[in-house]
N, C-alpha and C positions, 0 to 999 in steps of 0.2 A: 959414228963419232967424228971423224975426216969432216962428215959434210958438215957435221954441226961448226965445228972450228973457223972452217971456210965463209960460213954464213955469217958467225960474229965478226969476222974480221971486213967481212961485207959491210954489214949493217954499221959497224965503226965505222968507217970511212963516210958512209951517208950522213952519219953524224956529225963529223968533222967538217965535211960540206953545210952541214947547214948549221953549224955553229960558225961558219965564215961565211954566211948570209945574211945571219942575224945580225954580226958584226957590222955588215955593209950596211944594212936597213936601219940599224938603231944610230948609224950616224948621216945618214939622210936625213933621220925622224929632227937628229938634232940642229942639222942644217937648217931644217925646215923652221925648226923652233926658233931660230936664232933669226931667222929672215922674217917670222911673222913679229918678233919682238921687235925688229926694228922699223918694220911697220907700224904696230904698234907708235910707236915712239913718235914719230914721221906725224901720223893722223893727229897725234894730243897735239904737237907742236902748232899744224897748220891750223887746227880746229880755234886751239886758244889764241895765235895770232888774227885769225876773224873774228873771235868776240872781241878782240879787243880795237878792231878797226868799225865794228859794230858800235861801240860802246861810244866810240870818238864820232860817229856819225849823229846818232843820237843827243849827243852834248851840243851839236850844232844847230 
């Protein structure tokens, strides 16, 4: 019984560890989210800025 106790309180700990992994990764995930969004953002602006020097070439 001893070992058992030793072992949960083992196995806790492993837990706690990687419940403060998960924590680190799912705010990288959201970093990442946040830097593709403004990517994102960045490509519509430049994209629609060329159709529209597109559009002015054309009228010429």
């Amino acid at each position: 019984d001893e070992e058992d106790k030793f072992d949960v309180k083992g196995i806790q700990e492993k837990l706690k560890h990687v419940e403060k992994e998960n924590q680190k990764l799912s705010l990288h995930i959201k970093e990442y989210g946040n830097h593709f969004h403004e990517l994102e953002e960045q490509y519509v602006f430049e994209s629609s800025k060329q159709s529209e020097s597109i559009k002015l070439l054309e009228e010429k």
